[in-house]
C-alpha positions in Angstrom: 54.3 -30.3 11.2 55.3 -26.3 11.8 56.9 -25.0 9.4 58.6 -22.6 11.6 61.6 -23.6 13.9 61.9 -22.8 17.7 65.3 -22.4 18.8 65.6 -22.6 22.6 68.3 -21.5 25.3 69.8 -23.8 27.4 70.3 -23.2 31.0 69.9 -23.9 35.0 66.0 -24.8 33.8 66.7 -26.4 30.8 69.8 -28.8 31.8 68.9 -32.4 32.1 68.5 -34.9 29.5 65.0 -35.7 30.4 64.0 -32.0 30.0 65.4 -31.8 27.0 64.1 -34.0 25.6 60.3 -32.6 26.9 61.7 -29.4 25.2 62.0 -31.5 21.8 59.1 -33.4 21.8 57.2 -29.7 22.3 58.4 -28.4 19.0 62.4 -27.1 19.9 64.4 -27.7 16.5 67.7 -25.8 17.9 69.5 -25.4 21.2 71.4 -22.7 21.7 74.3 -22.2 23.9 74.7 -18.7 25.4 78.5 -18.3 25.9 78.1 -15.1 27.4 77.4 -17.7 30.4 79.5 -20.6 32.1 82.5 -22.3 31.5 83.6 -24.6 28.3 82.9 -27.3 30.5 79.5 -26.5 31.0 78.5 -25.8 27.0 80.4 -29.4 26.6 78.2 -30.8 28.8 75.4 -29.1 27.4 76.2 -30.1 23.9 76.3 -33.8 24.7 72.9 -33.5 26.4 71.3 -32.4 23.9 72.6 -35.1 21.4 71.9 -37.9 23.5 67.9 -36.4 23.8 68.2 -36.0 20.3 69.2 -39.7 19.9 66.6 -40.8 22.4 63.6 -39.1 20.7 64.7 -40.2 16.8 65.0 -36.9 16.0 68.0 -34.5 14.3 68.3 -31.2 16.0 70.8 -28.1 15.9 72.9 -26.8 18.3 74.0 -23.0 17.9 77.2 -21.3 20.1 76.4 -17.7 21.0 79.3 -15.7 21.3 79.6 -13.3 23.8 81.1 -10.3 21.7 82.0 -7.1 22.7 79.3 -6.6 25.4 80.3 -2.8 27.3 79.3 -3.3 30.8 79.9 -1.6 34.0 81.9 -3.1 36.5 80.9 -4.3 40.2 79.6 -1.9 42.9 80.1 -2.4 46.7 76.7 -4.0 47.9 76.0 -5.5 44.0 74.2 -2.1 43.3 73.2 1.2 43.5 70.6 4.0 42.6 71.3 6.5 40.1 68.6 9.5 40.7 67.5 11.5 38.4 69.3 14.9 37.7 72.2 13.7 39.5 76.0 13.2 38.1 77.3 9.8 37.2 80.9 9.3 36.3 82.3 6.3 34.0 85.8 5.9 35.0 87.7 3.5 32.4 91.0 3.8 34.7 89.2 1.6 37.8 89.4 -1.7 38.0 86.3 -3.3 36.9 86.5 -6.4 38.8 86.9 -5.2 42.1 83.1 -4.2 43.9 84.6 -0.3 44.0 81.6 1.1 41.7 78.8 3.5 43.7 75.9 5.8 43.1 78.7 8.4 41.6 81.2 6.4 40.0 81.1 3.5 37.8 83.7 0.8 36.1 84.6 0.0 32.7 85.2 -3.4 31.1 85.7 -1.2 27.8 88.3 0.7 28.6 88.5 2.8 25.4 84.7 4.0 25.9 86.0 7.8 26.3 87.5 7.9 22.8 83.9 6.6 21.0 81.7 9.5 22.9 81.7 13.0 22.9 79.7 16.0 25.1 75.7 15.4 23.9 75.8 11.5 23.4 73.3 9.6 25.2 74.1 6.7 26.7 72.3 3.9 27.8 72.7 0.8 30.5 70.6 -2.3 31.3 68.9 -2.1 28.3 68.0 1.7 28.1 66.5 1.1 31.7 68.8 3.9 32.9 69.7 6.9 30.5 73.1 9.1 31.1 73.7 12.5 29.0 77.5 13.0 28.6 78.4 16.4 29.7 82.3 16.1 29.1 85.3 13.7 28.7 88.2 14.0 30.8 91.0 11.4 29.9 89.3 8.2 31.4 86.3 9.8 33.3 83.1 10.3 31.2 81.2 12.9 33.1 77.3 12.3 32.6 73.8 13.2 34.2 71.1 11.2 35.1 68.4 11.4 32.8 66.3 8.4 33.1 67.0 7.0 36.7 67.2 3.7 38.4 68.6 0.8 40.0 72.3 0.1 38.4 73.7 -3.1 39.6 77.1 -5.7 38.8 78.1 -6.0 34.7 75.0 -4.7 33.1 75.5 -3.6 29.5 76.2 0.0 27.9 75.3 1.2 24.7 75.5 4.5 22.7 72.1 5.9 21.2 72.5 5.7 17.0 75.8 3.3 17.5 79.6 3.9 17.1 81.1 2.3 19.3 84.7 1.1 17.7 84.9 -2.4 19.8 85.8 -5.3 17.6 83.3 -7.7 17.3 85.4 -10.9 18.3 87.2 -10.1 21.7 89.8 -12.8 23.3 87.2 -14.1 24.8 85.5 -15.1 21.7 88.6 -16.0 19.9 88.7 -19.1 22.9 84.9 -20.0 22.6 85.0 -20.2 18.4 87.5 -23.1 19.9 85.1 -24.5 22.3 82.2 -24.5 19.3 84.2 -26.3 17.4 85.4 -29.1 19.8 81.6 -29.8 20.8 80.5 -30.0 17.5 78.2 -26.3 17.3 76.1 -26.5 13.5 76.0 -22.6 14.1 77.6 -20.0 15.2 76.1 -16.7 16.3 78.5 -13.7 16.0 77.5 -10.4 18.4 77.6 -6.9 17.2 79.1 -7.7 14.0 79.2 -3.8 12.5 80.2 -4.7 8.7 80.9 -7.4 6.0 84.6 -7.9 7.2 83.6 -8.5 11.0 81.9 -11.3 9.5 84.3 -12.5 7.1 86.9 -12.3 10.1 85.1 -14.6 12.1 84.4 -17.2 9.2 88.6 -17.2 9.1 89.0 -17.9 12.7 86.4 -20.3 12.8 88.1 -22.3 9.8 91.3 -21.8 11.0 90.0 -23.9 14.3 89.4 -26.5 11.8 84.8 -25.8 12.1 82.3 -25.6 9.6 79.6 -24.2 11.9 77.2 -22.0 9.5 77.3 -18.4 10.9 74.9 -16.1 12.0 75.0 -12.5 11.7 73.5 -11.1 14.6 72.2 -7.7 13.9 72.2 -5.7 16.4 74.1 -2.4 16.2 72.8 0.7 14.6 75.7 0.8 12.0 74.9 -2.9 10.7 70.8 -1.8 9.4 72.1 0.6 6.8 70.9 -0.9 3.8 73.8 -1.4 1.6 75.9 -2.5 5.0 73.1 -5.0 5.8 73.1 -6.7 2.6 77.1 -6.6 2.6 76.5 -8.9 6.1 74.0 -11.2 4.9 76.0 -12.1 1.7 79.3 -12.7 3.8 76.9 -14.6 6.8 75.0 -17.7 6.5 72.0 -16.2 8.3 70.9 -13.3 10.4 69.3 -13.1 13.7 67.0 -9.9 14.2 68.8 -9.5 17.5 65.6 -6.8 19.0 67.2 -6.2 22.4 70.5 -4.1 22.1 69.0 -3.0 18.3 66.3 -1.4 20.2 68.1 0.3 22.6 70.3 1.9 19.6 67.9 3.0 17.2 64.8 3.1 19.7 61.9 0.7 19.7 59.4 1.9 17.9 61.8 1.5 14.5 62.3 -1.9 15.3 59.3 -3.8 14.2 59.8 -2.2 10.4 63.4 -3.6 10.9 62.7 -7.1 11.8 59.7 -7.0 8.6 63.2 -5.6 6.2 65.9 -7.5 7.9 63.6 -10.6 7.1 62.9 -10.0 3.9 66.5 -9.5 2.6 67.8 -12.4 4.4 65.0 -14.4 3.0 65.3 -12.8 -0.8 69.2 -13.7 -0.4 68.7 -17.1 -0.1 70.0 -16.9 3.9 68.4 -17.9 7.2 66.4 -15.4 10.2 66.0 -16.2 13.2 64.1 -13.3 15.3 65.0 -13.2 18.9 64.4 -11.3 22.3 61.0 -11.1 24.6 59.0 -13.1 22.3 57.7 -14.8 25.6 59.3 -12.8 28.4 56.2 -12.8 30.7 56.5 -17.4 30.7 59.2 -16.5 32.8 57.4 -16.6 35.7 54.0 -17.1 34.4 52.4 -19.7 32.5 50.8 -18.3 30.1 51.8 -15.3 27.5 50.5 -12.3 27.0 48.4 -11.1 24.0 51.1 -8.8 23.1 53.6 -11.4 22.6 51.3 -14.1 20.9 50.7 -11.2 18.7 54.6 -10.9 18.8 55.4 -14.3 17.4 52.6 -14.6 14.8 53.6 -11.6 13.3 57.3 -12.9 13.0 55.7 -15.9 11.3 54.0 -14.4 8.9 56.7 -11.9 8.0 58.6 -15.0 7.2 61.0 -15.7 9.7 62.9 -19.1 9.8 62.5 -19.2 13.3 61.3 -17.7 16.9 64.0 -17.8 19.9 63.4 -18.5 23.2 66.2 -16.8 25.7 65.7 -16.8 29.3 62.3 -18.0 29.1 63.9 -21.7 28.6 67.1 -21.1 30.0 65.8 -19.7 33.8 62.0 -19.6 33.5 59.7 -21.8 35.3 57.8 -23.4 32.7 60.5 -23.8 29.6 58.1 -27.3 28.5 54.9 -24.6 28.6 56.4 -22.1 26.8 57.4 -24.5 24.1 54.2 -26.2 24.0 52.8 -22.3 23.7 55.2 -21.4 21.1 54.3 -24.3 18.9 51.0 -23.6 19.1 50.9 -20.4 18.2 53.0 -20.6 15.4 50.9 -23.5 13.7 47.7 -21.0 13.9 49.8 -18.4 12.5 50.9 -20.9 9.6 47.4 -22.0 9.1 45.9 -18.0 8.4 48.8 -18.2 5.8 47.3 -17.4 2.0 50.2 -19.1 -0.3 51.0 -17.2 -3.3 54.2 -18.6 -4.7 53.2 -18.0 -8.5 54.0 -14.4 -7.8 57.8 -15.1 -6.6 58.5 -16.7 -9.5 57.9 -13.3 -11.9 61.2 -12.3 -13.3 63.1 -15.0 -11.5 66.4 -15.8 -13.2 68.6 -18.7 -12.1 72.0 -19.2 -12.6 72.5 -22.5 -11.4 70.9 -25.8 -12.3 70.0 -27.0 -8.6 68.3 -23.7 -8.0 66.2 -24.1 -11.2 65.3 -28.2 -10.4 64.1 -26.3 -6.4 62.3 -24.0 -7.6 61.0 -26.4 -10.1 59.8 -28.5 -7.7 58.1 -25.8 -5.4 56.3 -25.2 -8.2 55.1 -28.9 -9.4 54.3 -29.8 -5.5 52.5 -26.8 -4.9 49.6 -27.1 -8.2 50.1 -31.0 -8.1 48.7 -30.8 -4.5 51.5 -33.2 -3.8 52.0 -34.6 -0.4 55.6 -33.9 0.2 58.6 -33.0 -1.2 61.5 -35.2 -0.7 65.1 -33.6 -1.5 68.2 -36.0 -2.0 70.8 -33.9 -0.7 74.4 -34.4 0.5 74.6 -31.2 1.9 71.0 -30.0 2.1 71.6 -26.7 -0.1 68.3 -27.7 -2.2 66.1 -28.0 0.7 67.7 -24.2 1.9 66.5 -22.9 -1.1 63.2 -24.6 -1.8 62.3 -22.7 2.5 62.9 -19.4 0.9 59.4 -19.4 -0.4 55.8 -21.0 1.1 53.9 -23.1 -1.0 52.8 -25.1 1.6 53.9 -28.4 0.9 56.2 -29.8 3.8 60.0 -30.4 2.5 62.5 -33.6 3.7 65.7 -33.1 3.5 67.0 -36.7 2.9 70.7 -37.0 3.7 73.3 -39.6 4.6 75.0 -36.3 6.2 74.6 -35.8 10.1 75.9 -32.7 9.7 73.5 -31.8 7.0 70.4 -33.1 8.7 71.3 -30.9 11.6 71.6 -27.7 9.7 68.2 -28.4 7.7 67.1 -28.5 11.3 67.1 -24.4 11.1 65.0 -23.8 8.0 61.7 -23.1 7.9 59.4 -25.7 6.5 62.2 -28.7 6.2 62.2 -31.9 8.1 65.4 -33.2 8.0 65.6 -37.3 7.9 68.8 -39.1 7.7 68.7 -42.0 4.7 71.6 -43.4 3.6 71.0 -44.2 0.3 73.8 -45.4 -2.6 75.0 -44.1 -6.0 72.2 -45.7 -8.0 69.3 -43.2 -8.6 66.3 -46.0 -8.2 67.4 -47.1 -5.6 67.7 -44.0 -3.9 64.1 -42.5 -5.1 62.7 -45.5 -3.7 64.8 -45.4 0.2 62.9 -41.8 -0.5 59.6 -43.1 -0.6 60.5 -45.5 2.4 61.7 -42.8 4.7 58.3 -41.1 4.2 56.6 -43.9 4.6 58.7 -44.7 8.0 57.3 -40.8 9.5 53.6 -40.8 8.6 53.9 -38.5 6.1 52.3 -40.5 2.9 50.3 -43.4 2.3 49.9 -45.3 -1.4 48.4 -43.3 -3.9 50.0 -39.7 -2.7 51.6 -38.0 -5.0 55.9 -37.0 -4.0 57.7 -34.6 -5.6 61.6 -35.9 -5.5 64.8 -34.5 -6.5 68.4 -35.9 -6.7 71.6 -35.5 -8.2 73.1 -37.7 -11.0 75.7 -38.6 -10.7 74.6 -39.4 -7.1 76.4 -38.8 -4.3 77.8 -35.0 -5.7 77.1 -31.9 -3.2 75.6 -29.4 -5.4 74.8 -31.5 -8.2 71.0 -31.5 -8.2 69.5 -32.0 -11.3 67.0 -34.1 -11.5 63.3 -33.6 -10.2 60.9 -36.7 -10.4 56.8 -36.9 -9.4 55.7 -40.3 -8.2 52.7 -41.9 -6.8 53.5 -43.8 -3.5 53.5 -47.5 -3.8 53.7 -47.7 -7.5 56.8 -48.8 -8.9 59.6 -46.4 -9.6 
């Protein structure tokens, strides 16, 4: 079993049942839906896809909504594009309609339409992903006068942003306000927020989504050059459920080459928080249209691995590519070498560790039986699946189950690295529980009599958060 999770987009490659479930049985743990794309309709459809594959293969799997945010494009030009030479003057006019095809090699639309408040003369600016690079010369009311720096082909809606951030645009637009809605009515386990800049854009999105009646664990997508100062950055993991090292727009605000330091911090608070990461954007761009990687990105994903990441995303590569199976199949691969290289050490994250709470003592407890037991598994009896959460935040190599009666719960555990999620129902008498434990391990292939199981409950049973217990059995002997 990998211990780290592949979360894959759906898409026009990736939309039938059958492929889906292909996509499962390759190693996907997570489907994500990109609302950035396609009707509520579509993502309902989507949804119920993916949880009839799920039901087909035997398997629990997570579904995440993406929200859009506040993505700052350009509007549409007459012929879907234009070329923007270099040295030559480019004007960004919030007052033109940005829906009609009216933009041109000298004048471009706004979906942002307060863009000439946030810049100033000497701000960079850059579209499609810093493929095209604009030097603001002056701002006159609703025209920002710029000049071509780094030319190329501009076409319809790509995105804007401002080198070293600032850009005031909330980070939950109308838009989003209608697809926390959606997410909620098709049942999303998590919900990815875009360009949250602080704590409270966070916290503001946890209200909406509760006020649409959801429980969706949220994501923190990082991706704005205001949200990796460090104080700010822990401010958003505490007030998230997880981050996602969101490398695309990041890079284009702070520049690439201070990314992959980034992704190594980013991962390491989330991960010393207690809180989930997901690292995302060209991990396999070039599966797309090839069918195999390149050395740079198998490189790429390893190293995400072994900095500790919960899981690797897949974007376009499953959602349009040609090979979404292959590029599973590729991804799983690589991250199971990866895993094997690692050297566990998890003595040495115990120093100094103080614990506050009894269920995080009995987890870390049981990390540390399992791992100098050589135990075969650990099996967690969780209604909500917080013990298995926090047992992931550390490697000792020893594969965790998450054993709930919870759908919900299963779904989640889905997400963290090195947890199998396996739905047991099991009753309020603790025997009788530890020993629909050993039955569901038995069930998966994962121990035979004599192996040693490290088990944890709750008593009373049946409590969320009540873990306090930790048990070591030998299979088949009595309990």
């Amino acid at each position: 079993m990998k211990a780290t999770k592949i979360v894959a987009t759906l898409g026009p490659a990736s939309d039938s049942v059958n492929i889906i479930v292909a996509l499962i049985e390759a190693g996907a743990d997570v489907f994500r839906l990109n609302f950035s794309h396609g009707a509520p309709e579509d993502h309902a459809a989507r949804a119920a896809r993916v949880r009839e594959a799920a039901t087909r293969v035997g398997r629990e799997v997570a579904i995440m909504g993406d929200l859009q945010g506040p993505k700052i494009r350009v509007g549409k030009f007459d012929g879907g594009k234009a070329m923007l030479e270099l040295g030559a003057a480019f004007v960004l006019d919030a007052a033109l309609d940005n829906k009609a095809p009216i933009s041109n090699a000298q004048t471009a639309s706004l979906d942002y339409k307060e863009l000439p408040r946030d810049v100033r003369a000497g701000d960079t600016l850059l579209l499609n992903d810093g493929m095209i690079q604009l030097k603001v010369v002056r701002v006159d009311g609703s025209k920002i006068h710029t000049l071509v720096e780094l030319g190329g082909e501009l076409s319809n809606n790509k995105g804007i942003n401002k080198m070293g951030g600032g850009l005031t645009a909330p980070a939950l637009t109308a838009k989003d306000l209608a697809d926390v809605k959606t997410a909620v009515e098709i049942g999303c386990d998590y919900l990815a927020v875009s360009f949250p800049k602080n704590a409270a854009d966070m916290q503001t999105a946890r209200t909406v989504l509760a006020a649409a009646g959801g429980k969706a664990r949220l994501i923190a997508k990082i991706e704005r050059a205001e949200a990796i100062i460090p104080d700010t950055l822990d401010e958003i993991i505490d007030a998230s459920d997880g981050i996602m090292v969101a490398r695309g727009d990041l890079a284009v605000e702070v520049g690439n080459a201070a990314v992959p330091a980034l992704q190594k911090r980013m991962i390491k608070r989330a991960r010393d928080k207690n809180k989930l990461v997901i690292t995302a954007t060209q991990m396999m761009e070039s599966m797309i249209t090839a069918p195999v990687p390149t050395r740079a990105e198998v490189s790429d994903v390893a190293n995400a691995v072994l900095d500790g990441t919960d899981a690797v995303m897949l974007s376009a590569e499953s959602a349009t590519g040609k090979y979404p199976i292959e590029t599973v199949k590729t991804m799983s691969a690589i991250v199971a070498a990866a895993e094997r290289s690692q050297v566990y050490e998890l003595d040495r994250d115990f120093i100094n560790q103080q614990f506050v709470r009894v269920d995080q003592a009995i987890a870390m407890a049981a990390l540390f039986t399992a791992f100098h037991l050589n135990a075969k598994a650990i099996a967690a009896l969780s209604q909500s699946g917080s013990t298995a959460l926090w047992m992931s935040r550390h490697d000792s190599g020893v594969p965790i189950y998450a054993l709930t009666p919870e759908v919900a719960a299963a779904r989640r555990a889905a997400l963290y690295r090195g947890v199998r999620p396996i739905l047991v129902p099991f009753d309020a008498d603790r025997d009788s529980a530890m020993l629909a434990a050993e039955n569901a391990l038995r069930s998966v292939g994962v121990v035979n009599d004599g192996d040693a199981v490290v088990i944890t409950c709750g008593e009373p049973m049946g409590k969320s958060g009540g873990t306090n217990a930790l048990k070591v059995v030998k299979v088949g002997e009595h309990l």
